[in-house]
C-alpha positions as CSV (number, residue, x, y, z in Angstrom):
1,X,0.0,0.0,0.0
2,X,1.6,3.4,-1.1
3,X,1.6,5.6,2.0
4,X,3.5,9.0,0.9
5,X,1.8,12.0,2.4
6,X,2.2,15.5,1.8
7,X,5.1,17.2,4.0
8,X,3.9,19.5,6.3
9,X,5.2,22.8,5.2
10,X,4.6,25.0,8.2
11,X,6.6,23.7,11.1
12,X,8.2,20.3,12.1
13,X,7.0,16.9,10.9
14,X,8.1,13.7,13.5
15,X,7.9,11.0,10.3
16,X,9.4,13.2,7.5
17,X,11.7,16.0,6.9
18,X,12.7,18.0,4.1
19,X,15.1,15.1,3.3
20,X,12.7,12.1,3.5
21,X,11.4,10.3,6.1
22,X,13.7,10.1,9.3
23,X,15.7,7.1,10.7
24,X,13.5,6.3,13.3
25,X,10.4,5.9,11.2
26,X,12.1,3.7,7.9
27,X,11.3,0.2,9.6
28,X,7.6,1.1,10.1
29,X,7.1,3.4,7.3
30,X,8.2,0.2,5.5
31,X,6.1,-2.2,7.6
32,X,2.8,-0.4,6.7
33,X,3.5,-0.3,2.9
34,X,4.1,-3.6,3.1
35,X,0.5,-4.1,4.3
36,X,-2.5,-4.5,2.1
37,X,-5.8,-1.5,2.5
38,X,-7.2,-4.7,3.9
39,X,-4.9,-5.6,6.4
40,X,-4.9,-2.1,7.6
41,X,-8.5,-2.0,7.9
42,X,-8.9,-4.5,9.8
43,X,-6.3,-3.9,12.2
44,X,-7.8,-0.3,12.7
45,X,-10.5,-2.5,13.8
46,X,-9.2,-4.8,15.8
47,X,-7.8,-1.5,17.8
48,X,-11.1,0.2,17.7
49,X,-12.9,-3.6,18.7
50,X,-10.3,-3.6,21.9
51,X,-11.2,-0.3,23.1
52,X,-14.9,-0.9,23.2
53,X,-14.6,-3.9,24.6
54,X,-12.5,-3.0,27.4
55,X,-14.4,-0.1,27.7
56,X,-11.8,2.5,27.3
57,X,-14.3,5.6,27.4
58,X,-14.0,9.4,28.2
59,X,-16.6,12.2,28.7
60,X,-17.4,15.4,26.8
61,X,-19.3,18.0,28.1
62,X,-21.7,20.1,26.0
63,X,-22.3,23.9,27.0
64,X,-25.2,22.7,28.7
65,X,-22.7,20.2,31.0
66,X,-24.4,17.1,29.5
67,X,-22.0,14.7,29.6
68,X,-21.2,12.0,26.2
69,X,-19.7,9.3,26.8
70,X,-17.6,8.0,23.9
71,X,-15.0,5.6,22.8
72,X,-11.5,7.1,22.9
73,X,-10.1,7.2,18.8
74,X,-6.9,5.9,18.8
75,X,-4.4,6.0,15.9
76,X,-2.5,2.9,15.2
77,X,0.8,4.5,13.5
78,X,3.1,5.2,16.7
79,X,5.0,8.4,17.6
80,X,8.3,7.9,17.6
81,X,10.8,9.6,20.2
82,X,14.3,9.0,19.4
83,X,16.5,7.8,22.7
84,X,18.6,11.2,22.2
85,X,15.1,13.6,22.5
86,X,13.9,11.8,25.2
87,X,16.7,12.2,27.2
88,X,16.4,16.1,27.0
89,X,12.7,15.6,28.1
90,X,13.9,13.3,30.8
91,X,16.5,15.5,32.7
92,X,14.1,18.4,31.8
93,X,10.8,17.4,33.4
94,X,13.1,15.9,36.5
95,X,14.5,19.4,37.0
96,X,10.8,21.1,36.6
97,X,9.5,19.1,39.0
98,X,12.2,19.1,41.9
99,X,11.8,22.7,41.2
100,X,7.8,23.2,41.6
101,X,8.2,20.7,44.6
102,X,10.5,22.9,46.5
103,X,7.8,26.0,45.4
104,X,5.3,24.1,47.0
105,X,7.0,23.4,50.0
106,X,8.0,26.9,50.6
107,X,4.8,28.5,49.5
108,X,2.9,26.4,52.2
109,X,5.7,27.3,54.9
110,X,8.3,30.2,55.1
111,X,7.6,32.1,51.4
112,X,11.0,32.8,51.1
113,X,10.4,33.1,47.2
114,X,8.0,35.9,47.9
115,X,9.8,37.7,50.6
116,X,12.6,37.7,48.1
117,X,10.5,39.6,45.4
118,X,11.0,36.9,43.1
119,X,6.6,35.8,42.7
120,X,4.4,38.9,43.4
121,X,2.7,37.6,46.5
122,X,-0.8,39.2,45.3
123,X,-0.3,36.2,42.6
124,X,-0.2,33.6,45.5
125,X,-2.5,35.2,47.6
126,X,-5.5,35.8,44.3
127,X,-5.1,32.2,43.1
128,X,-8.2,30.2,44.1
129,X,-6.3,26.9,44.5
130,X,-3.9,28.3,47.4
131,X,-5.2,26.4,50.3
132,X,-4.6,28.3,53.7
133,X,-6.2,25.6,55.6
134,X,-2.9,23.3,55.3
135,X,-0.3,26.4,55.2
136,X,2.2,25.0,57.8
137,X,2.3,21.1,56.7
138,X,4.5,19.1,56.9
139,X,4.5,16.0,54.6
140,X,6.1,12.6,54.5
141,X,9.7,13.3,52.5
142,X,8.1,16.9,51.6
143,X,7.0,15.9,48.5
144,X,4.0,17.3,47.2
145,X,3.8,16.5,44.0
146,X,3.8,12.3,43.7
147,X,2.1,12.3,40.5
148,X,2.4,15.1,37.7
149,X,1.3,15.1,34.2
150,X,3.8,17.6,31.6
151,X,2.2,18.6,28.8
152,X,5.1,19.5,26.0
153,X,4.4,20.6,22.8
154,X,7.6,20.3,19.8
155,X,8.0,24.1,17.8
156,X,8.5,24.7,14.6
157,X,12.4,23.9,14.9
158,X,12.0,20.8,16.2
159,X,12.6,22.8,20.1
160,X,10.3,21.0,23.0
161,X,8.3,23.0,25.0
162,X,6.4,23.0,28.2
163,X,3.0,23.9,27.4
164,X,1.3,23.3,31.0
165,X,1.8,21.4,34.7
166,X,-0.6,18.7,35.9
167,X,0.3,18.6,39.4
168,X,-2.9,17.7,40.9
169,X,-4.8,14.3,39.4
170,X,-3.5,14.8,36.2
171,X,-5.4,11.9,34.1
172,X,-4.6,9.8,31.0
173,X,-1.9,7.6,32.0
174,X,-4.5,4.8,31.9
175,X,-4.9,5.6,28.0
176,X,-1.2,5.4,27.9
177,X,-0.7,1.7,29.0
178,X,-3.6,0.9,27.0
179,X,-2.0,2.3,24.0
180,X,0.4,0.2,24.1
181,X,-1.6,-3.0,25.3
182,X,-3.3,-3.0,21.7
183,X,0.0,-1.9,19.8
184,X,1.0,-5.6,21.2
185,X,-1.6,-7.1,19.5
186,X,-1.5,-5.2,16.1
187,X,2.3,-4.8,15.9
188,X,4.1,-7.5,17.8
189,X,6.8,-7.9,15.6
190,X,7.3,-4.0,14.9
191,X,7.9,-3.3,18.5
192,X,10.1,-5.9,19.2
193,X,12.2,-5.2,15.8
194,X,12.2,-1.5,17.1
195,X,13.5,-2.2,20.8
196,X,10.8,0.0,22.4
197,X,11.4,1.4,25.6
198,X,8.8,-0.5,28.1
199,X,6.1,1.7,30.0
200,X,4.1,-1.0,31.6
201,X,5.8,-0.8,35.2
202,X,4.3,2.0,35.4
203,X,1.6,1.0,38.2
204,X,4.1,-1.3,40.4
205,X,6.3,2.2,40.5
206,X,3.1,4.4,41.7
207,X,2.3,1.8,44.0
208,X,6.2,1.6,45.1
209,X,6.1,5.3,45.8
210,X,2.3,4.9,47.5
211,X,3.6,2.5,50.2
212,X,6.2,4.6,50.8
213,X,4.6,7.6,51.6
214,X,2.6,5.7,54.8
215,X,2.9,7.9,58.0
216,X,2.8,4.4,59.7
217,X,5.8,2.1,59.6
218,X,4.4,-0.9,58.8
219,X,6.1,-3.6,56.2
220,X,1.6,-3.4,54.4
221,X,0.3,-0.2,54.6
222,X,-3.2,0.4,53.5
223,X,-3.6,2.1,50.3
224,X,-6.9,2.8,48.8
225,X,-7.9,4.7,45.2
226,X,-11.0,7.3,45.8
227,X,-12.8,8.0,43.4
228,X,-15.8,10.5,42.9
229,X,-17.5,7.6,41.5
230,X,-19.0,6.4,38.4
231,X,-20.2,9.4,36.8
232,X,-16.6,11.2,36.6
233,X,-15.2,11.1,33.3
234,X,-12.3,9.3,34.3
235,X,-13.8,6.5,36.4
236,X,-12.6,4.0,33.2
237,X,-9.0,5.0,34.6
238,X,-9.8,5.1,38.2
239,X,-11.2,1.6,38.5
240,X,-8.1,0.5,35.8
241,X,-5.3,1.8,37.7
242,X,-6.6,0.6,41.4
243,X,-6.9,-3.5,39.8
244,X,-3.4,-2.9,38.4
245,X,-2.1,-2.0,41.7
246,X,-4.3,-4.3,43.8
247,X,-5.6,-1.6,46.0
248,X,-9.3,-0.9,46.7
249,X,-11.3,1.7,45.1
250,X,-13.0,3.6,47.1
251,X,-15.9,6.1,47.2
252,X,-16.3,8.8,50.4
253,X,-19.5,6.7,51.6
254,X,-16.5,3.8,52.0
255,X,-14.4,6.0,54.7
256,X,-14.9,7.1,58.1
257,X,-12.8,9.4,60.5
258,X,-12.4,8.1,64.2
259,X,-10.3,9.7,66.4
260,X,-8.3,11.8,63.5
261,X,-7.7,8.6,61.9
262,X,-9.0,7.1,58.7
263,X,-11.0,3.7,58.2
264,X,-12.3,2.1,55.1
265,X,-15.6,0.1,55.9
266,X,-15.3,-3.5,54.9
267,X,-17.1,-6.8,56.0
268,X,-14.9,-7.9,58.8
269,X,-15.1,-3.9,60.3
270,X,-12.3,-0.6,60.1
271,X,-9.3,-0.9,58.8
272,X,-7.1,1.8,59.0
273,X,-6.1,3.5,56.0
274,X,-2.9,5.2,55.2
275,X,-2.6,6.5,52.2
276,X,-5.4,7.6,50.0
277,X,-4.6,8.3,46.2
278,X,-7.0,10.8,45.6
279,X,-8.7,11.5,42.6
280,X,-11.2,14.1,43.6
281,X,-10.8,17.7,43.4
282,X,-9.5,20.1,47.2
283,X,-12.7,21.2,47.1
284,X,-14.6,18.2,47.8
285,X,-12.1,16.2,50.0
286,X,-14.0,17.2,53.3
287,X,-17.2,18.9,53.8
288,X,-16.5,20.5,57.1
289,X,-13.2,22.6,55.8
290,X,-14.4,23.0,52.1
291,X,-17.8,22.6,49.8
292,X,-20.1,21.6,52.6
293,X,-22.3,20.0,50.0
294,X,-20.3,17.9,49.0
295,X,-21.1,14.2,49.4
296,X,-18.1,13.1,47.6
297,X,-15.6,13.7,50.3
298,X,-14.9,12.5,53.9
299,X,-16.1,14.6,56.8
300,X,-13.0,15.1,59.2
301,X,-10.0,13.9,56.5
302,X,-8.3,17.1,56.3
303,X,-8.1,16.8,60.5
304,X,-6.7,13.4,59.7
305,X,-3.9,14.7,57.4
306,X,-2.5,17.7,59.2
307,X,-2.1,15.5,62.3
308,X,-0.3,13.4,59.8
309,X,-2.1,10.3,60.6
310,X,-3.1,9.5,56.4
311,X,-1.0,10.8,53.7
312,X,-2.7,12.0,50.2
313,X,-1.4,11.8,46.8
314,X,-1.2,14.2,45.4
315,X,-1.0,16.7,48.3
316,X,-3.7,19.4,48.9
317,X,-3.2,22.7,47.4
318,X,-0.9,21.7,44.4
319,X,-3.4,23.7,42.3
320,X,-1.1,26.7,43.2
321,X,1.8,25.6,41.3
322,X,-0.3,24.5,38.1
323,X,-2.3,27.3,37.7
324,X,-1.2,29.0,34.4
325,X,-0.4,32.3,35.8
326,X,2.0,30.9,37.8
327,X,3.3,28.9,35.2
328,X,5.1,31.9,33.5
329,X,7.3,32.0,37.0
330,X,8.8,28.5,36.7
331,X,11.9,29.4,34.8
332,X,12.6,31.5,37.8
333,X,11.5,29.4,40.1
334,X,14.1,26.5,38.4
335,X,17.3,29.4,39.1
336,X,15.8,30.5,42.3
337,X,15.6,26.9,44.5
338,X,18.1,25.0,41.9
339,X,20.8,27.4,40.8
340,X,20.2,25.7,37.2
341,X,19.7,26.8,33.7
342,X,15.8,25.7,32.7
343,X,16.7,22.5,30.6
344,X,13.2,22.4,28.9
345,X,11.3,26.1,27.9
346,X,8.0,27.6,28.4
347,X,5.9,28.8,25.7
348,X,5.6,32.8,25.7
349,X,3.3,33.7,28.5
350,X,1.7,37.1,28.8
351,X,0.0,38.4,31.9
352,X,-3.1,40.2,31.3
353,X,-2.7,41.9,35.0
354,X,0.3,43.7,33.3
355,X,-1.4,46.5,31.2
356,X,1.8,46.9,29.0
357,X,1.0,43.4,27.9
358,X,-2.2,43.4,27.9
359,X,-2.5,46.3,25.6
360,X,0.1,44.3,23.6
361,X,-2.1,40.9,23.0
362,X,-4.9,43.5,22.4
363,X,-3.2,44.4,19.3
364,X,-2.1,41.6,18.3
365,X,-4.7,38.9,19.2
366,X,-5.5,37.3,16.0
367,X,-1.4,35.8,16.9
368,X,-2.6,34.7,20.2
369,X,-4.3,31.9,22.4
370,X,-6.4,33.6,25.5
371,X,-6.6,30.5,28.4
372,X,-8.8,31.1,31.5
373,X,-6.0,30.7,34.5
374,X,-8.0,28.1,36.2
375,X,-9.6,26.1,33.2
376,X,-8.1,22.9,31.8
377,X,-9.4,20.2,29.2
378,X,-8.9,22.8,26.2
379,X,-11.8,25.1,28.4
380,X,-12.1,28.3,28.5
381,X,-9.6,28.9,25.5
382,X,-10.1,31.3,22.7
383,X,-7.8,30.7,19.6
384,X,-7.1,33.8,17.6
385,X,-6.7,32.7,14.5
386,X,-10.3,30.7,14.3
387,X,-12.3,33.4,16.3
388,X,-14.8,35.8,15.1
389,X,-14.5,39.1,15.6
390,X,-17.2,39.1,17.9
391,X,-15.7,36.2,20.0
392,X,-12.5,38.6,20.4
393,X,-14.7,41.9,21.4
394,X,-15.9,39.2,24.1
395,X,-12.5,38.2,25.0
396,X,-11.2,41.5,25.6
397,X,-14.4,42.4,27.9
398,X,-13.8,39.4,29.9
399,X,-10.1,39.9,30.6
400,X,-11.3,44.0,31.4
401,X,-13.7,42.6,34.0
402,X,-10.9,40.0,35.6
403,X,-7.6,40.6,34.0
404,X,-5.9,38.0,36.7
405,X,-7.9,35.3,35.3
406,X,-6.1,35.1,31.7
407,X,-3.6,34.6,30.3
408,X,-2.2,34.7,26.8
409,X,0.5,32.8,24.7
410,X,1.5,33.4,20.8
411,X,0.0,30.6,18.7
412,X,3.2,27.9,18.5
413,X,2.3,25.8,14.9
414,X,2.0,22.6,17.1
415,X,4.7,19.2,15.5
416,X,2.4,16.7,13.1
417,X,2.2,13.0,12.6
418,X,0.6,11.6,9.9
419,X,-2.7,9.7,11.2
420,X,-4.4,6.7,9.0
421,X,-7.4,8.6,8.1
422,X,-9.5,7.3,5.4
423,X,-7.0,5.0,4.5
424,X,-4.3,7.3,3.7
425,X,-1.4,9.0,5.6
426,X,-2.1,12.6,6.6
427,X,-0.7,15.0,8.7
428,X,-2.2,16.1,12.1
429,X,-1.2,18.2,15.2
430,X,-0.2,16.6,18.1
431,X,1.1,17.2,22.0
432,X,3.3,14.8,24.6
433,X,2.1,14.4,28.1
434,X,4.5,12.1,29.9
435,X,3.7,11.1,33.5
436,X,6.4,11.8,36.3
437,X,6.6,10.0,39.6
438,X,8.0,11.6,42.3
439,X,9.0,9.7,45.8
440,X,11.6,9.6,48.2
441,X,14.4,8.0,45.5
442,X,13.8,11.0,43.2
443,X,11.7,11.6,39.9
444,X,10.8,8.5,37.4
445,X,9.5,8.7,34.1
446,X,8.2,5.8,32.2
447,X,10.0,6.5,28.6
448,X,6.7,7.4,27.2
449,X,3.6,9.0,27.8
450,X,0.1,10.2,25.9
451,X,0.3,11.4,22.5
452,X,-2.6,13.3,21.6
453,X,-4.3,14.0,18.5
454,X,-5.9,16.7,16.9
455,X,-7.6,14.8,14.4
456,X,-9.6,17.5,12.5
457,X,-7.3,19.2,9.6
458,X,-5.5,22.2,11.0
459,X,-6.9,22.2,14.3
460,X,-4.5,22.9,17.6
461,X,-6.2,21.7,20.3
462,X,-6.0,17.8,21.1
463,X,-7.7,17.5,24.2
464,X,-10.0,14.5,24.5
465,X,-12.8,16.7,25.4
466,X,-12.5,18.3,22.1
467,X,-12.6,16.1,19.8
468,X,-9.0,14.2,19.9
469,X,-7.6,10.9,19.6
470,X,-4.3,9.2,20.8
471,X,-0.9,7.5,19.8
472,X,1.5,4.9,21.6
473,X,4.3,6.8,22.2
474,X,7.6,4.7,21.4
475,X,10.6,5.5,23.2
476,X,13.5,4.3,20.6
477,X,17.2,4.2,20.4
């Protein structure tokens, strides 16, 4: 089957340059020609077959917050990461995240980076994700952030970028091991012949790193998965992730607090619990310090953890460090605890609190991407290039009425990978969010991650929720 696309001519292509296809993709390029239109077919059915049988869903919401439910699309030609990138990536998310760590720990104790001028403090002190209830904490090994999500986009020039943290439950790994579940079925021989990098150890690290965060020293501590239940969009992952590890998953109903320690209620009575990997939002961890109607939480947890009797991953209050007005900071943050040189770069970030910069987007906001400070999932966003003029005039309005609540980045012409679409190669945007582990041995990365896909023509945004599909990620030397 002849599977030539046309070259992308606007910014950086992962299968082909301007001299041909790359090293790293000849011994698939050559594997799918190889195949017949029927072969291909059927093993986009075969992947499509595996995902609605395991079940593999995600939710979009409508304007209205109804919520679809849909099969996630997955595209079976890998991205390919050579050993050499990857490395960059590596050392660069490690640094990032040793960085934002030690921001957490000091924003939550002494402020030293405030007191020295080097983060406005009415930046800390306006985000709605800086938790005062748990200023003072001290946490097992000081490590905030267990579990972070990096989303990196590659430029025009080949250059990775950070494009946004995840450092509260950052979501999608699930998709990730999955990815690569089916690629095993569809492309044993391809992967082996390729000598991919292996993510599936994935969940025996997370639980290696959840033991070890137990307050009690104990050679079986408790760990448990809550979960908001099976109306979250990423209950699929929830109930995936807590068989791998062979933990319990857990709703609030399932936990009780008795004398400022936790319990999970089980047929044979309490057992203690002590450590909860949490994927429910600060605000509806306990009703009697946050939303008070919330009945997804535990009434008395937060008690529980600032007496240090339960640990939780990820720790409250990371939504300081992830919100994206913050983000623009981390480069300084990197010199500031580190002494280093930032290994990987941010995108371009312009805060609409400044007027010099504001006025400065205003002019020029056709170029730009306006994100809401506290939205994620592709939210909130207004691209410049695709919006009416009436959809700017409402921008601009919105930023007048709350500047501190945007900000705004130049529009980066995203990498491509060609996607099997209609039975042909073509060319579509996509992003990299690898997942980062971080416990009392220092960061790990599986060599991998999420590949996402924008898989209408031209568009930038490849967030599940609008509209995109996914890759296996191959790791490759």
């Amino acid at each position: 089957m002849k599977l030539i696309p046309k070259l992308n001519p606007n910014g950086w292509d992962e299968m082909f340059s301007s001299k041909g296809v790359r090293n790293s993709y000849r011994n698939v390029l050559h594997t799918l020609q190889n195949l017949s239109p029927e072969n291909i077919e059927q093993k986009q059915k075969q992947a499509s077959d595996f995902f609605m049988n395991q079940g593999i869903t995600f939710t979009v919401y409508s304007d209205d917050n109804q919520g679809i439910e849909r099969i996630f699309p997955f595209d079976i030609i890998p991205r390919i990461i050579t050993h050499k990138d990857w490395d960059e990536v590596e050392k660069g998310i490690g640094q990032r995240l040793k960085a934002l760590n030690l921001f957490l720990e000091d924003v939550y104790n002494e402020q030293l980076i405030i007191k020295e001028g080097i983060i406005p403090a009415s930046l800390i002190s306006s985000c709605p994700h800086y938790i005062q209830e748990v200023h003072g904490i001290k946490l097992p090994h000081n490590i905030h952030i267990h579990i972070a999500g990096i989303d990196l986009i590659r430029g025009e020039n080949g250059t990775f970028y950070v494009l946004e943290d995840n450092l509260r439950c950052p979501s999608g790994v699930s998709y990730m091991l999955e990815n690569r579940e089916i690629t095993k079925r569809i492309f044993p021989e391809m992967l082996t012949s390729n000598r991919v990098s292996m993510v599936g150890n994935y969940p025996m690290v997370l639980h290696n790193i959840l033991i070890s965060m137990s307050p009690r020293s104990i050679s079986n501590p408790n760990v448990v998965l809550l979960t908001p239940g099976v109306y979250n969009s990423a209950y699929y992952e929830h109930t995936f992730l807590a068989r791998q590890m062979g933990i319990p998953l857990v709703e609030g109903r399932d936990l009780v607090v008795n004398n400022n320690n936790v319990y999970m209620k089980t047929t044979s009575g309490l057992e203690q619990v002590d450590v909860i990997y949490r994927r429910l939002d600060d605000d509806y961890l306990d009703p009697l310090v946050f939303r008070q109607d919330s009945a997804l939480g535990v009434p008395g947890l937060i008690s529980s953890y600032k007496m240090g009797n339960v640990a939780l991953v990820n720790a409250v209050g990371n939504g300081v460090a992830d919100d994206k007005a913050v983000y623009a900071y981390v480069p300084d943050m990197i010199k500031y605890y580190l002494n280093e040189e930032p290994i990987l770069k941010n995108v371009p970030t312009y805060q609409m609190e400044n007027k010099e910069e504001r006025e400065f987007v205003f002019a020029d906001m056709e170029n730009m991407v306006i994100k809401e400070t506290n939205q994620s999932g592709g939210y909130g966003m207004i691209m410049g290039n695709k919006a009416t003029e009436e959809e700017l005039d409402k921008g601009k309005k919105a930023i007048l009425a709350n500047p501190r609540n945007f900000i705004a980045q130049p529009i980066i012409q995203l990498s491509t990978v060609p996607c099997l679409i209609d039975g042909q190669l073509k060319l579509r945007h996509v992003d990299l969010r690898p997942y980062a582990l971080f416990g009392p041995d220092g960061v790990k990365i599986v060599p991998g991650g999420l590949t996402r896909v924008a898989l209408t023509e031209g568009s930038l945004v490849v967030n599940s929720s609008q509209g995109g599909g996914s890759k296996d990620t191959w790791i490759i030397e």
